[in-house]
C-alpha positions, 0 to 999 in steps of 0.5 A: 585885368592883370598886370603884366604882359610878355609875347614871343616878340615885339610884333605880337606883343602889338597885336595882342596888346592892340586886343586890349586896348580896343576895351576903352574908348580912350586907351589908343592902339600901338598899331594905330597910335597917330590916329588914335593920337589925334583922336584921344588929343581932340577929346580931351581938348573938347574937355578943357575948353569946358574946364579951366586950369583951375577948376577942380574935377569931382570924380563920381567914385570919390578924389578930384582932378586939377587941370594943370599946364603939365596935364590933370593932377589927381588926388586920391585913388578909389579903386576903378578910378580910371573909369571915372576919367575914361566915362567923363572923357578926360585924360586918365592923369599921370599925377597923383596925389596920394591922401595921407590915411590911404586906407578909409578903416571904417569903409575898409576901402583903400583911397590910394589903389594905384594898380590900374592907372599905373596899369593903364598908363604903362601898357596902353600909354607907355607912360609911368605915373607919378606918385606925389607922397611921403617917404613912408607911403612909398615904402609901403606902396612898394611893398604893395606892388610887389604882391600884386605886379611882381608876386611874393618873394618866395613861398615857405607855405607852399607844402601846406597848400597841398593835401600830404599824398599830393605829388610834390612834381605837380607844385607850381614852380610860381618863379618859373611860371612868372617868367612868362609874365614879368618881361618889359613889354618894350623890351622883352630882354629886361625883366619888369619892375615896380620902377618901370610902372611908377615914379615918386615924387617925395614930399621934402623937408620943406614938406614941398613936392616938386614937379617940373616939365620944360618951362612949367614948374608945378610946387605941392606944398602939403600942409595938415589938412590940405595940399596946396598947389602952385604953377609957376608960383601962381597959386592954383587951387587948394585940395582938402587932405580928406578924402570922401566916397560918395555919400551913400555910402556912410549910410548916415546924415550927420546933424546937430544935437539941437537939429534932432527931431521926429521927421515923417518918411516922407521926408527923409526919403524927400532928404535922401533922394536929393543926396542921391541925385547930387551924389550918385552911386557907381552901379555895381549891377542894374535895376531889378526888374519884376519879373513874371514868367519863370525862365528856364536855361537847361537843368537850372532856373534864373531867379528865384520866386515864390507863389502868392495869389496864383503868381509867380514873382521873383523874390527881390527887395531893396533893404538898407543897413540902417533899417530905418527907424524913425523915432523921437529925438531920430534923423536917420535914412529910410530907404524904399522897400519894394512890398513885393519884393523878398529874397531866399537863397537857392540851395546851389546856385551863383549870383554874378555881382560883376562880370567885367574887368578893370579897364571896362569903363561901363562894367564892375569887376568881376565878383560872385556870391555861390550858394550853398544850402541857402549861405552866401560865399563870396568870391572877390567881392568887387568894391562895395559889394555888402552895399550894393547887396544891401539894395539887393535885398540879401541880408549880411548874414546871409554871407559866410565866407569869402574865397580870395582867388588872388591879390590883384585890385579887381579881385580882393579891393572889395574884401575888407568891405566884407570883412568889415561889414558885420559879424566876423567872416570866413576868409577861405584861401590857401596859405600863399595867397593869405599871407600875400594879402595880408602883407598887402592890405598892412601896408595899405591900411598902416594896421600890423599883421596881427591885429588884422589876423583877428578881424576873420577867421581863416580857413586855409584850403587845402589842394588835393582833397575835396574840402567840405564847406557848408555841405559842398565839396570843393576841389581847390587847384592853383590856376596859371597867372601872374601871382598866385590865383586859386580856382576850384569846383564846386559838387552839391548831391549830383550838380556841380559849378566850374570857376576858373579863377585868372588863369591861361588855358591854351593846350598847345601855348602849355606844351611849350611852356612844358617843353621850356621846362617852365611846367612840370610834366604833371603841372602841365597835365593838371592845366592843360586837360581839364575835362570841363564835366561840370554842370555850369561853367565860369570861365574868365577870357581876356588878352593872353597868356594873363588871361584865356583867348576867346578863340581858345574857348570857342574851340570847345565842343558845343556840349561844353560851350552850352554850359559855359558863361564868360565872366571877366569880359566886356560885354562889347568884346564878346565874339557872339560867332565863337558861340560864346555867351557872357554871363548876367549879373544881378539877383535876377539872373542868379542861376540856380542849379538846386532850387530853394527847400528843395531836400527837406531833409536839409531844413533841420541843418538851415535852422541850425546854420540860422541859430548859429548866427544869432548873437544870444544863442552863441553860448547855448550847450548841445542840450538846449540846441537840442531842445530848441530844434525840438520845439521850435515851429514855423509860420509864413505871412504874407505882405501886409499881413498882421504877425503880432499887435500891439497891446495884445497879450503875448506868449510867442518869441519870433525869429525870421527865418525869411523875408522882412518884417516891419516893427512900429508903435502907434502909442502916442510920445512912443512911436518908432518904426524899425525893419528886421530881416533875416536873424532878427528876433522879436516879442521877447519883453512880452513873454518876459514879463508877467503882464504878456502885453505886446509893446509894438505890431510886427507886419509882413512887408514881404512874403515872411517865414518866422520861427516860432517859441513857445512861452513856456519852451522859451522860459525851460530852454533859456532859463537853463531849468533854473527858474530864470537864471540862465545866461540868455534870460538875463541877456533878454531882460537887460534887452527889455529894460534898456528898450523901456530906457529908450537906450536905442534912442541915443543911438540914433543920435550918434552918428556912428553907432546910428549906422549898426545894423539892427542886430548890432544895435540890439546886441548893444542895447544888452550891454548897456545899463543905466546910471545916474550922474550928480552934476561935478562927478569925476567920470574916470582921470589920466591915469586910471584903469578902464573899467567901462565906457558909456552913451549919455543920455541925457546931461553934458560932459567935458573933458579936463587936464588933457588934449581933448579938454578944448574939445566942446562940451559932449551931450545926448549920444555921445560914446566916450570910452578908450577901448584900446586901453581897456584891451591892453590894460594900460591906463587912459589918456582922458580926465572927463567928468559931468557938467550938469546932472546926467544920466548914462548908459555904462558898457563894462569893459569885458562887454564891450571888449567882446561886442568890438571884437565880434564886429570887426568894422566897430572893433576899427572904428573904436579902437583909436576913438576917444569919444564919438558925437 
């Protein structure tokens, strides 16, 4: 839902506005506002008398809420915060207290998203909020709102945006077409500003924020690490100045060194379990059900199956990043896995992630994942949308790209996430809207624009040409919206998908504007007749001219309305007689236009996407990709079934192509238990080594494709045809000799480096080389050049003659390094040196600059880090 509302006069303006509103339970009618009053008055009463003045709220999303005599104070803002109070019963608070880091970097999650309550608020409470911060967070929480309520200043860029032979008479004019938005609903001849929404309450010098409403007066005294707060200088309550989403989200149980130890699955599904029943996860999408009977929705499938032993399925599995290897000297989680479960990706098709709108306390913001050719690109990623498609069962790697259709919170509050998530990602967007959220997310996260530049790769879209992206064509075009907010069509061979993007469809409202001379003649063509030709349709609805009237859509003809699926719509809005339908989420409901493998002339260009995801083969020539499509074979297996055993002889390199395997070893003091999925690779020490010997069993959990090499091809494309040298055999046995120093080991007691994926965890492992430390040796001092980081393995660690010299001892897992110093070239900050004789895994410098700055979600978490236990 977007931000801002304007009508041709204040009475339907109430009327329009009366349509939204009716959306939440707790937001009251203008028309009916005593009534409504009275109501929303006794609910929230029945509230209080459950809670006293002075108890603390915890919000299911993350922050807590003091009841106070001027009415609830909230601290911390996690994006859909208001469907929190809207699902509990409480009053959405007028009182906020931002957290002083606004912006969760490992997460990549914003702990201030001010946009919706000032939203709901303002346009259905009349009211402003109050946010209670420091000088410098206003500053940037201006600069924020105005990309997002008002849009960017100006647009120098615009004339990039568009393909040269683009008529410059069809560009939006953005500041004409604003006009239609940015009017104070109370008052539609003052023009609508960041201050009529919010209000700020600064900390003074005294650090004391200030609040007072007739005889109430409210003290926040803000200290380092905790706010405390005072009603007429009685003390209240406390609050923590650390914000925390829900638990399951950091994916990890942190544990003392000395609390290490091998623990059966049983019981860390036993552990995590109870975490999720103290802590439950806001579902983005419901609960997969089996399904067994293939439904058909005119020329397209939902789902996706495939056929073992006479039945058809669909191909789902719940997965978790952390794989779940259970080990020696490990406590990690280790999620169910569903072993009948798998996912392939059709060849063109969407999955609906969430479907509804910011102000829908039962549904997720609107967020999609189009495929094409089997890769995932994704479309507003709604807020932990790479967690809950971990649960789903579609691996990251899956996930190429991303396409920001506009700045507003429902629709880009989950892209950092992403672009956190794993490998680097491609942004896809125009320009205009690259550099608004840019601007944006720099002011949320205090990062300057450039280090976020280097966290993605940018493909700018180009408007007036058919841009080729993974084998589809994509038409890109600027819909009408508050901000700039970008659509498209999508053509793969002879089927082809329609998005909207938040826009206003309204022929006749469009003439008048063109009439007004807010549209252009050929801006208004290009908005106006669209012909809708496409074979599925997503089309967003809500309250106008923000959003597209369902009335307006229901006047379509049939023949279009059969392929059209409303998506930003609460279920509870749909109007079923306009012949109207909404579309599903979740994988099961995924609408495949082009099943799955369907051109086999395709599976040479998949196999080539896969490879070029695959860390060890980034730096292979034309040649030996040439070579290794030539003599690379494929096998599939069934749940249960044996790929390899331990012990056995071997001369076969894997890689999954699909599916999930589980890795494990029997041998008694060496058993371990990981999970690959797609990209993960495995059987490399045996075709190394001379002996050939299998060091662990790989079984299929799910119905698994794996491509196969040769001994023989593995040792002539890798080796480069120089008996062994090439770069990739030596990755290989760094690989090999890491795992028999049990160097994964250390990274399962490291409560960060415990969460890498197991290709990261993998990629790791190839950096680091063993060393011996005698007892005394001076590491690295003050003043000093990097030249490497390192893990312990065994041994204790202190630092000396600087800041962290008070900090404990550091031991077994332990990452010490300053990779800021090492990618400035500036000396570091630390003295460290060796307490007791040790032995580590160094990480040179150049591998480890290179290892953060392909994984950017590492890269922000290192970057800073001095040391992490």
């Amino acid at each position: 839902m977007a931000c801002s509302y304007v009508f041709s006069d204040d009475k339907s303006f109430l009327q329009d506005l009366d349509f939204m509103l009716e959306q939440s339970d707790q937001c009251p009618s203008l028309l009916k506002q005593q009534s409504c009053s009275i109501q929303l008055q006794k609910q929230q009463s029945d509230v209080k008398s459950n809670v006293s003045c002075a108890d603390l709220v915890d919000l299911e999303r993350g922050g807590c809420i003091l009841q106070t005599k001027i009415g609830p104070i909230q601290y911390g803002m996690p994006p859909e915060t208001i469907k929190d109070c809207l699902n509990m019963g409480m009053e959405v608070p007028t009182f906020y207290i931002i957290p002083s880091k606004r912006f969760d970097k490992r997460l990549g999650i914003s702990t201030a998203e001010f946009e919706f309550p000032a939203y709901f608020n303002f346009f259905c409470k009349k009211k402003q909020i109050t946010l209670i911060c420091t000088s410098d967070t206003e500053r940037a929480i201006r600069t924020v709102f105005q990309e997002t309520l008002l849009g960017p200043v100006d647009h120098p860029d615009l004339a990039l945006d568009f393909y040269h032979k683009y008529p410059k008479s069809a560009y939006p004019d953005f500041h004409k077409e604003r006009s239609v938005f940015s009017r104070n609903p109370s008052n539609l001849d003052e023009k609508l500003t960041i201050d009529h929404l919010l209000k700020f309450n600064l900390f003074d010098e005294n650090n004391t924020a200030t609040i007072t409403e007739g005889d109430i007066t409210i003290r926040i005294i803000k200290d380092s690490n905790s706010f405390k707060i005072l009603e007429n200088g009685i003390y209240l309550k406390s609050i923590p100045d650390v914000f925390t989403f829900p638990s399951q989200y950091y994916e990890y149980i942190i544990t003392k060194p000395d609390d290490y130890r091998a623990e059966s699955v049983k019981n860390i599904k036993s552990k995590r379990d109870s975490a999720k029943e103290s802590c439950p996860t806001p579902l983005l999408v419901k609960q997969l059900p089996e399904m067994t009977v293939e439904q058909k929705v005119e020329n397209w499938v939902i789902g996706n199956k495939y056929q073992r032993g006479g039945e058809k399925k669909l191909s789902v599995v719940l997965w978790d990043q952390m794989g779940g290897h259970v080990e020696s000297g490990s406590a990690i989680f280790q999620l169910d896995i569903d072993e009948n479960k798998s996912f392939t990706p059709p060849d063109f098709g969407v999955t609906i992630l969430g479907c509804s709108h910011g102000f829908d306390p039962k549904g997720s913001t609107s967020g999609y994942i189009f495929w094409v050719n089997g890769r995932g690109i994704m479309v507003d990623p709604p807020p932990f949308a790479s967690y809950h498609m971990k649960q789903m069962g579609i691996p990251s790697i899956l996930i190429c790209a991303v396409i920001i259709s506009h700045c507003h919170a429902d629709h880009d509050a989950g892209t950092f996430h992403k672009i956190l998530d794993d490998t680097r990602v491609e942004i896809i967007t125009t320009r205009t809207i690259m550099n608004s959220f840019l601007r944006k997310y720099s002011a949320m996260s205090s990062i300057d624009i450039d280090s976020l530049r280097k966290l993605f790769i940018f493909r700018p879209v180009i408007i007036g040409i058919p841009l080729n992206i993974y084998g589809a064509y994509f038409n890109f075009f600027y819909a009408m919206h508050t901000i700039p907010s970008l659509g498209f069509s999508v053509k793969l061979e002879n089927k082809s998908m329609y998005f909207s993007s938040d826009t206003f469809f309204d022929p006749d409202q469009l003439l008048e504007y063109k009439n007004q001379g807010i549209l252009s003649q050929k801006r208004y063509e290009h908005l106006a007749f669209i012909e809708f030709k496409e074979d599925l349709i997503l089309h967003e609805a809500g309250v106008p001219p923000i959003h597209t009237s369902q009335s307006i859509l229901g006047k379509l003809p049939n023949n279009i309305k059969n392929r059209l699926y409303l998506v930003h719509t609460a279920q509870k809005d749909l109007k079923k007689e306009l012949g109207l339908k909404i579309a599903k989420t979740g994988i099961e409901n995924t609408m495949i236009l082009i099943p799955s493998n369907t051109n086999k002339h395709l599976t040479t260009i998949r196999r080539l996407d896969l490879l070029s995801t695959i860390d060890i083969f980034e730096h292979l020539t034309l040649k030996n990709v040439r070579w290794l499509l030539d003599s690379v074979t494929s096998e599939e297996f069934f749940t249960g079934q044996d790929v390899i055993k331990e012990g056995t002889t071997g001369d076969r390199f894997y890689i999954i192509e699909s599916g999930l395997a589980r890795v494990y070893s029997t041998q008694k003091g060496q058993e371990f238990e990981r999970y690959y999925q797609v990209g993960d690779y495995f059987g490399e020490s045996a075709v190394l080594s001379n002996e050939g010997k299998r060091g662990a069993s790989v079984e299929a959990v799910t119905h698994l494709k794996v491509l196969i090499l040769e001994k023989h091809d593995f040792w002539f494309i890798f080796g480069d045809g120089l008996g062994g040298q090439g770069p990739i055999i030596q990755k290989m046995k760094q690989l090999t000799a890491a795992r028999r120093s049990k160097a994964v080991h250390c990274l399962f007691k490291n409560s960060i480096l415990s969460e890498l994926t197991p290709s990261q965890k993998t990629q790791l492992e190839m950096i680091m080389r063993e060393q011996e430390i005698e007892k005394g040796t001076v590491i690295w001092k003050v003043g000093e050049k990097p030249e490497f980081a390192f893990i312990i393995k065994r041994g204790t660690f202190a630092f000396y003659d600087c800041p962290e010299q008070d900090s404990e001892e550091l031991d077994s897992g332990a990452y010490v390094g300053e990779l800021r110093a090492m990618i400035e070239n500036i000396t570091i900050s630390t003295s460290i040196r060796a307490t007791r004789k040790a032995t580590i895994f160094k990480i040179a410098r150049k591998d480890l600059i290179s290892f953060a700055n392909k994984h950017p979600g590492i890269y922000m978490i290192l970057i800073d880090t001095k040391y992490l236990e």
